[in-house]
Every structure is written in C-alpha cells, then in structure tokens.
C-alpha positions in Angstrom: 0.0 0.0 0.0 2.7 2.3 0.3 4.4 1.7 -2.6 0.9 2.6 -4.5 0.5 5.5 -2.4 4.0 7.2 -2.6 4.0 6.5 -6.4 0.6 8.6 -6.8 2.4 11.0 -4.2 5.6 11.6 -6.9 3.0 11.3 -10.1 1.2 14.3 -8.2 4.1 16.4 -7.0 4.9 16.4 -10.7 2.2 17.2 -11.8 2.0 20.4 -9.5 5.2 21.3 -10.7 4.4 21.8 -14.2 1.3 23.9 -13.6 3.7 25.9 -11.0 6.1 26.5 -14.1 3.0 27.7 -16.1 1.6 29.6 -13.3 4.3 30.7 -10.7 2.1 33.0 -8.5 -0.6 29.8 -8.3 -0.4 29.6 -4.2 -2.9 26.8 -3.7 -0.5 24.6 -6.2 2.5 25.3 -4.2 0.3 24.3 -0.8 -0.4 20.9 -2.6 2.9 20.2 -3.5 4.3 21.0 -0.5 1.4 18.7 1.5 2.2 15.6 -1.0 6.2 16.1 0.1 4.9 16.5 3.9 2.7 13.2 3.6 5.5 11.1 1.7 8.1 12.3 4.4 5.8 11.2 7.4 4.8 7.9 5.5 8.6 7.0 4.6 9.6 7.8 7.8 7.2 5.8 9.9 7.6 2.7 8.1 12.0 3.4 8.4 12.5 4.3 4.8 14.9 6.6 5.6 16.3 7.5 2.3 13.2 8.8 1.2 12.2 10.2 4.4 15.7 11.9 4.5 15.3 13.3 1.1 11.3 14.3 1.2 12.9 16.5 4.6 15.2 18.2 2.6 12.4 18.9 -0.4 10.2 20.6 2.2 12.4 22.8 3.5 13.1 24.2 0.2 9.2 24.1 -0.5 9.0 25.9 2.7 11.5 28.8 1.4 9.4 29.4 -2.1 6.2 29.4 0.4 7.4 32.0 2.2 8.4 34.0 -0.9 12.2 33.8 0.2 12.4 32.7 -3.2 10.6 33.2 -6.7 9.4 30.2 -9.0 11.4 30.6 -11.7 12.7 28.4 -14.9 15.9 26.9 -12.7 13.8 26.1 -9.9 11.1 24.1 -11.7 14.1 22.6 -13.3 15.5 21.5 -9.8 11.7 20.5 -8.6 11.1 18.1 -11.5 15.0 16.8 -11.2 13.6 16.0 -7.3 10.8 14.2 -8.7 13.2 11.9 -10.8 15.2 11.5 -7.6 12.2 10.9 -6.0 10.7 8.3 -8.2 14.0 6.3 -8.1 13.8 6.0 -4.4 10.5 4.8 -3.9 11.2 2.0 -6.9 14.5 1.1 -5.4 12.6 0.7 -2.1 10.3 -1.2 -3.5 12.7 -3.8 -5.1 14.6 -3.9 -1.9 17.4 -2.8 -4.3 21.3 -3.0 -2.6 22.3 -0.3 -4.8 21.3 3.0 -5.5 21.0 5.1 -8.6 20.2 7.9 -6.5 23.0 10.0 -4.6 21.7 11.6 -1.7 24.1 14.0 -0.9 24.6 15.2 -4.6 20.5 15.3 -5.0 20.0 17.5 -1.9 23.2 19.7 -3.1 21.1 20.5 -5.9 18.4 21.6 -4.4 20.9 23.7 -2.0 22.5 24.8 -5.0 19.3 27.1 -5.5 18.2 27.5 -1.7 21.6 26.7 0.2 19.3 24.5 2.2 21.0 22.1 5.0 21.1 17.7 5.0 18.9 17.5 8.4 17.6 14.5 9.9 13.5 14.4 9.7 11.3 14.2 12.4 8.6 12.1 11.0 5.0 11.5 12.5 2.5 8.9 12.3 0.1 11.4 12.1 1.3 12.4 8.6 -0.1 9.8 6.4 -2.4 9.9 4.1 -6.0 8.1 4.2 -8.5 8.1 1.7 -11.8 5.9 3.1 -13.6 6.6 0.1 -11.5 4.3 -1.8 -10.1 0.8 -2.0 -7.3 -0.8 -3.8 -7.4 -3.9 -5.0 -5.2 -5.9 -7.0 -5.8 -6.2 -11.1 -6.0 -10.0 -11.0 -8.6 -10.2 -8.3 -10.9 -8.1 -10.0 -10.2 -9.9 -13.4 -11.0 -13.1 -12.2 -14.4 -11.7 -10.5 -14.6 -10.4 -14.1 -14.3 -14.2 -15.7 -16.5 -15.8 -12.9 -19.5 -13.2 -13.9 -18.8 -14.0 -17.7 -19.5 -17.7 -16.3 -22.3 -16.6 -14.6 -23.8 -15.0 -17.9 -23.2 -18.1 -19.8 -25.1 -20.3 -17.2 -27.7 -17.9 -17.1 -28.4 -17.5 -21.2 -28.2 -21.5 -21.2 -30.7 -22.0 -18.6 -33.2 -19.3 -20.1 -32.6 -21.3 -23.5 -33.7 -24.6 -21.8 -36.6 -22.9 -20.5 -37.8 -21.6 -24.1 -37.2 -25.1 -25.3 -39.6 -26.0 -22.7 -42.6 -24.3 -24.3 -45.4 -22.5 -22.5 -44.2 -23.0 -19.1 -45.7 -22.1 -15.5 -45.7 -18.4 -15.2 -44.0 -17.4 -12.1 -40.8 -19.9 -13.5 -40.6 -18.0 -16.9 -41.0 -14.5 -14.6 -38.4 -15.4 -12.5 -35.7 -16.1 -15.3 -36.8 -13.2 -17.1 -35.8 -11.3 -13.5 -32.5 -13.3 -12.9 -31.2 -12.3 -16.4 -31.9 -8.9 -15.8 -30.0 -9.3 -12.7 -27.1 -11.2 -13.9 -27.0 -8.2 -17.1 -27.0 -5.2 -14.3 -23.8 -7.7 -12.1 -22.1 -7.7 -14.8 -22.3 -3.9 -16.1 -21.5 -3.2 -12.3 -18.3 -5.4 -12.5 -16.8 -4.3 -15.7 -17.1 -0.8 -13.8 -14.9 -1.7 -11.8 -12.0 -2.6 -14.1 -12.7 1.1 -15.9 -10.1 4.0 -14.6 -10.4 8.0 -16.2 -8.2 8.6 -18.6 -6.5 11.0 -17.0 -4.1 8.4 -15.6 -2.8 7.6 -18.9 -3.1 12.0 -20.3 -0.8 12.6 -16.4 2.5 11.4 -18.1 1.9 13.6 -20.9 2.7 17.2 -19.5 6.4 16.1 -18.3 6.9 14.2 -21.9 6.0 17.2 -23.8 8.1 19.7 -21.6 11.3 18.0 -22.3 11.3 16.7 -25.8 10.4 20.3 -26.7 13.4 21.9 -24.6 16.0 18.9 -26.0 14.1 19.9 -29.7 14.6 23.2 -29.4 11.3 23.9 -29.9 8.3 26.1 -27.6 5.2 24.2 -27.1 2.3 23.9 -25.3 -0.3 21.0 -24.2 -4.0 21.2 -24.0 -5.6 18.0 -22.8 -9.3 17.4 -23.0 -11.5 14.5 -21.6 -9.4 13.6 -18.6 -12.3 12.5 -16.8 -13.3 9.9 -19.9 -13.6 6.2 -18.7 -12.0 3.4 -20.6 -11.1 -0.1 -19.4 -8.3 -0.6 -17.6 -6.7 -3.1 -20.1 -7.4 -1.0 -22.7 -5.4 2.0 -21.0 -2.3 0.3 -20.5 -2.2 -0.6 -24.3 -2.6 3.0 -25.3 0.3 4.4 -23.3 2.6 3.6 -25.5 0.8 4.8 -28.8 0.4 8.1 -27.3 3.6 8.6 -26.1 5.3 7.9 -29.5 2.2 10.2 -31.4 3.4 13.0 -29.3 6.6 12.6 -29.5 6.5 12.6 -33.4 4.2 15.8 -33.1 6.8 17.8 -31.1 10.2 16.4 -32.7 8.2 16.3 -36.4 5.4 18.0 -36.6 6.0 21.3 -34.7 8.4 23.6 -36.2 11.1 25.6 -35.0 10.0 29.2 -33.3 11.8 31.1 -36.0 10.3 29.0 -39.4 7.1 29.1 -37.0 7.2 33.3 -37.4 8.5 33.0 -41.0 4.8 31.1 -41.9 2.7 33.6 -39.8 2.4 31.6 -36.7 2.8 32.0 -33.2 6.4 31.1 -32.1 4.9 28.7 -29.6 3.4 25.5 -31.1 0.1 23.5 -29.7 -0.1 20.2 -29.3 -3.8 18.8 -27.8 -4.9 15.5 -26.8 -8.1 14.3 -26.2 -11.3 11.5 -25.1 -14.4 10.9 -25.2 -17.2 7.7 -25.8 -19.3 7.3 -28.9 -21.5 4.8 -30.4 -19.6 2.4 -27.6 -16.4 3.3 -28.7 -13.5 5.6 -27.2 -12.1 8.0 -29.7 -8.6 9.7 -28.9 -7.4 12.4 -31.0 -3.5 13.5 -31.1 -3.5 17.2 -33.0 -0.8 19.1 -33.7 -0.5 22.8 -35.6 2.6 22.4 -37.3 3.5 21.4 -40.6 1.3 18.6 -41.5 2.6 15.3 -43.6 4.4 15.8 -46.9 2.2 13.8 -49.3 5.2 13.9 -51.4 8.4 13.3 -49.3 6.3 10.2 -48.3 5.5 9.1 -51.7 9.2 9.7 -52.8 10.6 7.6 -49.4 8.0 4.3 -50.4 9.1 4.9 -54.0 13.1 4.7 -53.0 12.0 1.4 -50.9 10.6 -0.5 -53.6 6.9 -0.5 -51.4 5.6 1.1 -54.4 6.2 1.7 -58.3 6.7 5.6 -59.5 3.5 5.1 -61.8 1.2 3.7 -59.0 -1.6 5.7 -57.9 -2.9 5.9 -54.0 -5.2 7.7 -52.3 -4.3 9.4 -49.1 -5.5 6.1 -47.1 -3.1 3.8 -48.9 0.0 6.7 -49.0 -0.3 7.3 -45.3 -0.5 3.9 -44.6 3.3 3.7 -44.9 4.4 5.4 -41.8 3.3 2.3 -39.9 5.4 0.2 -41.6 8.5 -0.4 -39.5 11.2 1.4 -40.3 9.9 3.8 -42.5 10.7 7.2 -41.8 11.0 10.6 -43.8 13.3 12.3 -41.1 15.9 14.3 -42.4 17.8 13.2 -39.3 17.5 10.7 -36.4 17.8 12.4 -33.4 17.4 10.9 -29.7 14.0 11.7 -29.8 12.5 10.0 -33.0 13.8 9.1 -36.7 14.4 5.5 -37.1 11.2 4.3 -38.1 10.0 2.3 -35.0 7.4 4.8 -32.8 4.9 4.7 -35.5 5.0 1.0 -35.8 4.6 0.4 -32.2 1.2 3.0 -32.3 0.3 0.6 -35.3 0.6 -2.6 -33.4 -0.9 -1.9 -30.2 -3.9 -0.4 -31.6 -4.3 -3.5 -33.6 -4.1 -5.7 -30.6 -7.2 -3.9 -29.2 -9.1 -4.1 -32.1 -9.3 -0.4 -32.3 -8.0 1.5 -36.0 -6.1 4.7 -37.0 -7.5 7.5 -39.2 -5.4 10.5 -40.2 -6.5 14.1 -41.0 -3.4 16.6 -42.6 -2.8 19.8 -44.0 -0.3 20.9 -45.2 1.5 23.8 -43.2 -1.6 23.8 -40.4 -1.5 20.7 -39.3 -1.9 16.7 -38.3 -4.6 14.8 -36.1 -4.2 11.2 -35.3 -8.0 9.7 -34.6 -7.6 6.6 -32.8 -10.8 4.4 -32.1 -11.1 1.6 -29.8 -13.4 -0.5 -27.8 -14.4 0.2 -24.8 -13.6 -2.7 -23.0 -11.6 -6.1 -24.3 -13.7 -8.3 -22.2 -17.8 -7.8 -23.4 -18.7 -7.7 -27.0 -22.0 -6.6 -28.2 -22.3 -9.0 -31.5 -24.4 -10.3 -33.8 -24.8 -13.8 -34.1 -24.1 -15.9 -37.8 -24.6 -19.4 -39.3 -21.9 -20.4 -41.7 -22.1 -24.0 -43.0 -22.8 -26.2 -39.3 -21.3 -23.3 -37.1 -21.8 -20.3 -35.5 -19.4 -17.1 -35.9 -20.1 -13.9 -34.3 -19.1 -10.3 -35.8 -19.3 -7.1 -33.4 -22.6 -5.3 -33.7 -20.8 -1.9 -34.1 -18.4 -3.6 -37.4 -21.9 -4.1 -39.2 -23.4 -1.1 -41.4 -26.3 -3.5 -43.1 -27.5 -6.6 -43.8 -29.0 -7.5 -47.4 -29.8 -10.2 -49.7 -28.0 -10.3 -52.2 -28.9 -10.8 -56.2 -27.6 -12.3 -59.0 -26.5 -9.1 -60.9 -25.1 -7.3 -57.5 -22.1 -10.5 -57.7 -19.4 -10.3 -60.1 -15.9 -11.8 -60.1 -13.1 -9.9 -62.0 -9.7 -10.6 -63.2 -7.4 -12.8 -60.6 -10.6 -14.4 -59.2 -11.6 -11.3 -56.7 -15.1 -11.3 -56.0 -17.2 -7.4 -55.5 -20.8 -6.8 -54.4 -22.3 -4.0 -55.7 -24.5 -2.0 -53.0 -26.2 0.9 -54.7 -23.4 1.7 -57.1 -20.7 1.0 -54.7 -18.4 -1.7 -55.3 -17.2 -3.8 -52.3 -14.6 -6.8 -51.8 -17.0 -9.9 -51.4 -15.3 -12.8 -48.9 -17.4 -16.0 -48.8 -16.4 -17.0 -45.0 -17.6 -20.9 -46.0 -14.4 -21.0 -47.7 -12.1 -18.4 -46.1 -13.1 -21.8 -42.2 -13.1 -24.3 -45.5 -17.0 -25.1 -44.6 -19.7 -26.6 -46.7 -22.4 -24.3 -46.7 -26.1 -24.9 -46.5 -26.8 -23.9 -50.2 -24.6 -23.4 -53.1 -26.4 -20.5 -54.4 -24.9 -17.2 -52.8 -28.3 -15.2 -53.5 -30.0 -18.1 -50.7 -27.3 -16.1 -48.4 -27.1 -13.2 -46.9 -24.0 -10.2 -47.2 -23.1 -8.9 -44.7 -21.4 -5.2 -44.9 -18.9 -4.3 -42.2 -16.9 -1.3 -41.6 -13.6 0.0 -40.3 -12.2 3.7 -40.1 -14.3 4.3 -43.3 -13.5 1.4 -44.8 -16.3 -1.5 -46.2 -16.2 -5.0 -47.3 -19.0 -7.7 -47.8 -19.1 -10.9 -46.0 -21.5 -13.6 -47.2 -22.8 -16.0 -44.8 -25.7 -18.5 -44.7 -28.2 -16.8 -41.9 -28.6 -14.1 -39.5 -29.5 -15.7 -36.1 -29.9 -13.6 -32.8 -27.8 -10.1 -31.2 -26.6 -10.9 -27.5 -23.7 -9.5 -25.3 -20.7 -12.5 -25.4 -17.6 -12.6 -23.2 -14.4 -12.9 -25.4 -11.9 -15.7 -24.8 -8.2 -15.2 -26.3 -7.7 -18.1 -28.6 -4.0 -17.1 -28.7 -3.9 -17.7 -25.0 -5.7 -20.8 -24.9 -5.1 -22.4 -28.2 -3.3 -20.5 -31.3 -3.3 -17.7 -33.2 -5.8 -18.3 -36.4 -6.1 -16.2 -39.2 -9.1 -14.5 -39.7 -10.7 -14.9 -36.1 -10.2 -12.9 -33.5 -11.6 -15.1 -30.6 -14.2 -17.5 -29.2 -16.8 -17.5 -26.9 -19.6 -19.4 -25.2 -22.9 -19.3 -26.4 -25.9 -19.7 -23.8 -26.6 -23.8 -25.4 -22.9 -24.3 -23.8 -21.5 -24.6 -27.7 -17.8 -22.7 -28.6 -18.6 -19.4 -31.5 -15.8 -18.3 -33.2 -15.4 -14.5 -33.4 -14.7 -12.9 -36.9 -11.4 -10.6 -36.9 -13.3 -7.8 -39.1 -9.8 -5.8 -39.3 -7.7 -8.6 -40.2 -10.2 -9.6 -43.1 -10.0 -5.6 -44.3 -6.3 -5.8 -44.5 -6.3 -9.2 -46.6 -8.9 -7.3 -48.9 -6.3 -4.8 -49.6 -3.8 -7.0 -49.7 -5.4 -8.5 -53.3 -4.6 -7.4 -56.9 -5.6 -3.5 -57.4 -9.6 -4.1 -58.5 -9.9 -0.4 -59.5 -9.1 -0.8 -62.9 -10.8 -4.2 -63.8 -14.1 -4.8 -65.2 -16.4 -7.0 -63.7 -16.5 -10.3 -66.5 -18.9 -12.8 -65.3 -22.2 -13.2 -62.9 -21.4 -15.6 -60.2 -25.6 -15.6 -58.7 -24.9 -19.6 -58.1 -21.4 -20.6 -57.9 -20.4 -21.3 -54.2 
C-alpha cells in the first residue's frame, strides 16, 4: 500500500510542478505540492524508509523557502523540482525492489536543491500522524478483480443457457418464466457493475503527458504547449495500459516532427509557440482519442518519394491518401531528415500501429499541409464484453461485433461479379465492395450453393467496407471474449471465441484482419467486372 501510495504521491508532485512552471504566483498549487512532500516524508519515515524520508525533509524545506516567498518560482527552480521528482521516483522503486544499490546520490541530490536555496542535510522528524488516508476508496489488486470479471462471464453463460432450456420448454408455469426473465436482468446489471470496476479516467494515462512534452520540446529546441481534453473519460483498464505507448510515441512525433522551430514558425505567420492537444471521449460504444498538432502537417510527397526509393511502391502507382499514409506504420519507415534521440528510425509509428491493432481499435489521419496533423484513434471500450451479432456459416456459429456491421442484405444475382485474378465485388447501390465468402475463407460446406440463398453482410472500419456472405442471421446478444491465442493459437481471420448460452464454442470474426487481406489482393480499381457468379459457391 505504500508503494501505490507514494507512487501517486511523486506522479502528483509532478504534476503540480508543471502547472507551478506555467503559473508561478498559483499559491494553492504550491500548498499541494508542498502537502504531497509532507505526507510522503511522514509515510517514509514511519515505516523506516529513511532515504526517502531523509530526502522528502530536505524537499520541504526548500518548499517551505518558495512558500514564504524567500524565493521566486522561476525556470531553474522548476528545473530542480522536477530533477527532485526523478530522484524521488528512483527511491521509492528502489525501495520497492529492496534494491542494494542505488542510482540515486543523496548527498549530490540534496546539493542541488541547495544549489538554489543553500538549504542544510537535516535528519527528519517524522509522524504517524502524517499519512495519508483516503476511506472513500479501496485498492485492490488487477487480478482479483479480473478473475471476479471471468467468474460473472460464467455466470452470464449459465444464465443465457438456462433461459434457453426454459424456451425449449414451451409455454411454461408463469412465475418460473417470470423469475428467469428477472434473474437475467440481474445477472445483465452484475455484470455492467463489474466491468465498472475494471474502468479507470483517462486521466491516468493523459498525467505522463505534460512532463513528456516539456522536455522533448526543450531537448528539440522547440516552444510548445499541451492542451488535454477528456481527462475524466472512462476506458477499461486493459485498454489504457495498451494505449500508453501509442500516445507517447504520437506526441513525440508531433513535437520532434510536426512542430516547427520558433523562428520558421514566425516565418509562416504563426505564433512562435506550437500546440499540441490530446483528447477522449465515448461514442456509439467506442472511445475516440485524437493527437492534434498545428505544425507542418505530412508531406504527401516526401512520403510518396521515401515508399518509392523502398521499392513498397512503383513511381507510376496511384494511391489515395488512405493507402500513402499507410506507410508510416510500416516499420522502419521514416521521412526524417535526421535521427535524433527523440525519434527518426522508423519504429514509434509501428509500435502506435501494433498496439492499436491488438485492441481491435483503428487509426485514421487528417493533414494539412503547413496547419497541421490529427491522429484519430478508435477503440473499444472494454476487451472483455462484445455486443455482437450472431451468424450461421455451414454447421457453425461465428459472431461479428454489432458496431463492425453497417447492413444486412440479400444479395442478387446481378449485384455478384468476379473480376480478373478471381476477386469477388458486391455492388450495394453503385458502390463496389470486396466480397469474402467465409464458408471457404473456415473451408466449410455451406447450406446452399447458391450465394443469393445467403445473406451479405457489410462491415466497416475507419471508413473502410467490405462484404461478408454468410448463410443466416440468427440472434444479437452480449458475449464474453476468450483469447484463442492464450488458450489455443493464433488463427487467421478470427479474432476469438466465446460461449454461447446452449454451452457450444462461436468463433469471433477478426473484421480488421479480413480488411487488410482485402487490400492485400490485386488492385480491383481498374478491372471490369467479366462474369455473374448468382450460383457458384
């Protein structure tokens, strides 16, 4: 418990920091910052950490000296208060480990701080009193609440198999149908409850993003300021840990890349200082991120000439901006003039590529040129519950997320065509989409061999559609995923599994993976549709 607490101490005293640097007459920051080093030195000290409660001491008397306006918040004092919180951070993870060494000199770290207050290296005087208590709260660790998580996906299984086996039954005595109808209302409500649990604000993942941004832009050279909206936005814990990473490298590249220097900044009519804003919020189920910048904006070109020089492309070939900016996610591609230690060799945008795969979740880009980039990530709201619809292909069942699916049609004759190299296209309303037939994509024998006695299925992703043919829609209902990685291997084209309420195994449909094979086929732009395919399988 201490460990947790004095890490949300430092993350806060941080925090208070950079606003203090933005706002150096802010008083009721200063208090806070000087109560978090107060509460960390009576902690440390009661439970005999004495390096940190040595340390915290010798932070609060410098606190103490600004408080009293013996000296002024300026830029080499914030510089010493977030080198403290380094310091800081170092010690509480090296208690943590139990670590015989340290990283962290305590003499030399207080003589910075004296450096700037000629403060002295007193022993502290800690109290019991001091810590911190929060009864509104109470921690508990991940795995306990993810296995309470798995035991009410159980329980919602049981429940949809048992209301199945009562509809079987037929007309049935009416307090016995009442009282399932009641119990999976119930079991719906426990297990809305439980995945609040695992959900945390955003605002734990926007905290680390204020330090980030202040020193890449010092060691770029560069002036910049963040704006974060949304903090208070709720995503799954699960899905917040994957997203760290994405974020971090998106604003890097917007600071090192995107932002320009304060003089070419002048030169184009801008302000000198550059603005980078991150935000959250839910839609249709989904959480939407966006990662702007105002600088320069992607160079169409220098991107076009850098897949051109790498043999991804030929000079002749023709691509939208979906298909050109697709690039920067390869690994190693890069258009940096140089690599510096920020950014430059090609790997941040592959990481923000992968990750946001792994959730399920996709990428869209908005640019212009010389105003600048946003990055629109979209992702699910939890990795655990699916809202899906249910579908029969050949003798099983496969399940596609409800919010992947624009429409449903039947199809006819004339709307089926197969072109050059075998690629099939539906034609919905004068738009031509990639037909998959998923019989043969799970090699299944499906219940007709005439496609119009099927049903297409359109899905979507970041703007993007293809048609799925399948043999029947059955019912929509809320499924529990189950990794089939972790419990058996990795297939292509599915995403997962899950139970359905007769106790039988559904595969789940991996909508992006089946997008990218789409684009992965010969260029259908330029081919004519040849032959009607109404009844070939």
């Amino acid at each position: 418990m201490f460990f947790v607490e004095a890490a949300d101490l430092v993350r806060h005293f941080e925090q208070g920091v950079l606003r203090l640097e933005h706002e150096p007459t802010d008083r009721e920051t200063l208090d806070r910052i000087f109560r978090g080093a107060h509460t960390l030195k009576g902690l440390s000290g009661m439970l005999r950490y004495d390096r940190i409660a040595r340390f915290t001491h010798g932070l609060e008397d410098f606190l103490t000296r600004l408080r009293k306006g013996d000296l002024a918040v300026t830029a080499a004092v914030t510089d010493k208060l977030l080198a403290a919180a380094d310091a800081l951070g170092t010690l509480v993870r090296e208690a943590g480990e139990a670590s015989p060494t340290s990283a962290v000199d305590l003499d030399e770290s207080l003589g910075m701080l004296a450096d700037v207050a000629d403060i002295r290296r007193a022993s502290p005087a800690p109290r019991a009193s001091d810590a911190a208590t929060d009864g509104g709260t109470l921690r508990v660790a991940t795995e306990k609440v993810d296995r309470l998580v798995d035991l009410v996906g159980e329980l919602a299984v049981s429940q949809s198999m048992v209301a199945e086996l009562v509809a079987r039954i037929g007309p049935v005595h009416g307090p016995l149908q009442e009282a399932v109808t009641r119990m999976d209302r119930r079991v719906r409500e426990l297990q809305e409850r439980v995945m609040n649990v695992r959900v945390v604000p955003i605002q734990h993942v926007f905290a680390r993003l204020p330090r980030l941004v202040r020193d890449l832009a010092h060691a770029a050279g560069r002036h910049v300021v963040l704006h974060t909206r949304g903090e208070t936005t709720e995503v799954d814990k699960s899905v917040s840990e994957y997203i760290v990473d994405p974020l971090t490298h998106l604003v890097r590249n917007a600071v090192d890349h995107g932002i320009e220097a304060p003089d070419e900044r002048e030169r184009a009519g801008k302000d000198r200082v550059g603005r980078v804003e991150v935000s959250a919020y839910q839609q249709s189920g989904n959480i939407h991120i966006e990662v702007s910048d105002d600088g320069r904006g992607l160079d169409r070109d220098r991107i076009r000439a850098q897949a051109v020089a790498g043999g991804l492309i030929a000079a002749t070939d023709v691509l939208g901006d979906r298909e050109l900016f697709a690039f920067i996610f390869r690994p190693g591609f890069s258009t940096a003039d140089r690599v510096s230690e920020i950014s430059g060799r090609g790997v941040g945008m592959d990481i923000v590529a992968r990750n946001i795969e792994a959730l399920g979740g996709s990428i869209g880009i908005r640019t212009e040129r010389g105003r600048g980039t946003t990055f629109h990530l979209t992702l699910p709201l939890t990795l655990v519950i699916l809202e899906a619809q249910c579908l029969r292909v050949g003798g099983g069942v496969y399940i596609v997320p409800l919010l992947s699916i624009v429409e449903c049609v039947r199809p006819r004759a004339s709307d089926l065509h197969v072109l050059l190299h075998g690629v099939e296209t539906f034609t919905l309303r004068g738009e031509v989409l990639p037909l998959i037939r998923l019989h043969r994509l799970f090699s299944l024998e499906p219940s007709s061999r005439e496609a119009t006695d099927g049903v297409v299925v359109i899905v979507e992703r970041d703007g993007e559609k293809i048609a799925l043919l399948v043999d029947e829609l059955l019912a929509q209902q809320q499924v529990v995923i189950r990794s089939l990685e972790t419990n058996y291997r990795k297939i292509e084209g599915l995403a997962g599994a899950t139970i359905l309420g007769d106790g039988s195994v559904a595969l789940i449909v991996d909508v992006p993976g089946l997008l990218a094979s789409s684009r992965a086929r010969p260029d259908r732009r330029a081919m004519a549709p040849s032959t009607t395919t109404g009844g070939n399988p």
